[in-house]
C-alpha positions in Angstrom: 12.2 -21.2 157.7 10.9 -18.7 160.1 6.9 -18.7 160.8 4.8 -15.6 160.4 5.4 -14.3 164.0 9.2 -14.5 163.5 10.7 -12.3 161.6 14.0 -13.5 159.5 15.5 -10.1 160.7 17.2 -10.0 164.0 19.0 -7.2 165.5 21.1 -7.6 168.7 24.0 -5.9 170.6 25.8 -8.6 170.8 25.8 -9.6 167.2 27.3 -7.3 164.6 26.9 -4.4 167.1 23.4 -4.4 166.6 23.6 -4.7 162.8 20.2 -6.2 161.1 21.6 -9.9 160.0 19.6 -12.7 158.6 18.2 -14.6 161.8 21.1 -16.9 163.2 23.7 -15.4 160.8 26.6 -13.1 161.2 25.4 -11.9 157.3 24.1 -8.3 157.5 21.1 -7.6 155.6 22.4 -4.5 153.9 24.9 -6.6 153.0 22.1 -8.2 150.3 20.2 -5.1 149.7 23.7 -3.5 148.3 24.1 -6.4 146.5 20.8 -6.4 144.3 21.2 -2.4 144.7 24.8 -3.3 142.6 22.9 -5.3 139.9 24.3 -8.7 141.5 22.2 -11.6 141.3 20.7 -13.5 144.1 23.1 -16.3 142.7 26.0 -14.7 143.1 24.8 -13.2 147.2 24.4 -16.8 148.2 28.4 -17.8 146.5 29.5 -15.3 148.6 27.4 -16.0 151.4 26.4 -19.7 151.8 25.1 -20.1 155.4 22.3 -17.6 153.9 19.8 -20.2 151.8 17.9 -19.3 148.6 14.6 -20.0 150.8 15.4 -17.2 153.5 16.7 -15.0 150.7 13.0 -15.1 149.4 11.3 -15.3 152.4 12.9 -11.9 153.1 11.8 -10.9 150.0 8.2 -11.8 150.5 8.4 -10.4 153.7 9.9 -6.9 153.0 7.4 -6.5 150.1 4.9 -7.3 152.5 5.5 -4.7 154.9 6.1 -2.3 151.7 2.2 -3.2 150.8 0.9 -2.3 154.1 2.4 1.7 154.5 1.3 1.9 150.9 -2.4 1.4 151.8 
């Protein structure tokens, strides 16, 4: 799991083209968001996508609601 400092996010040129993907993953983040945004469970993300565990899937959660929080206040 990644610590505070570290996001779960990464983003390089040589990965995807620069595409956000989960942190040592090929799996594209929009790649999730479309799939909640598509009334598909986290369940069914993760069949479709097992090198991504239920623990980073959360984490990301936790970490994009976090960041939500702050600009709201």
């Amino acid at each position: 799991m990644a610590t505070a400092k570290q996001s779960l996010v990464t983003s390089t040129p040589d990965i995807l083209g620069g595409t956000p993907v989960f942190r040592g993953k090929r799996v594209p983040v929009q790649t999730f968001i479309e799939y909640l945004e598509g009334g598909q469970s986290i369940d069914e993300f993760l069949d479709g996508f097992p090198t991504v565990t239920r623990e980073e899937v959360i984490a990301f959660l936790e970490e994009a609601k976090a960041r939500m929080l702050a600009v709201a206040s």
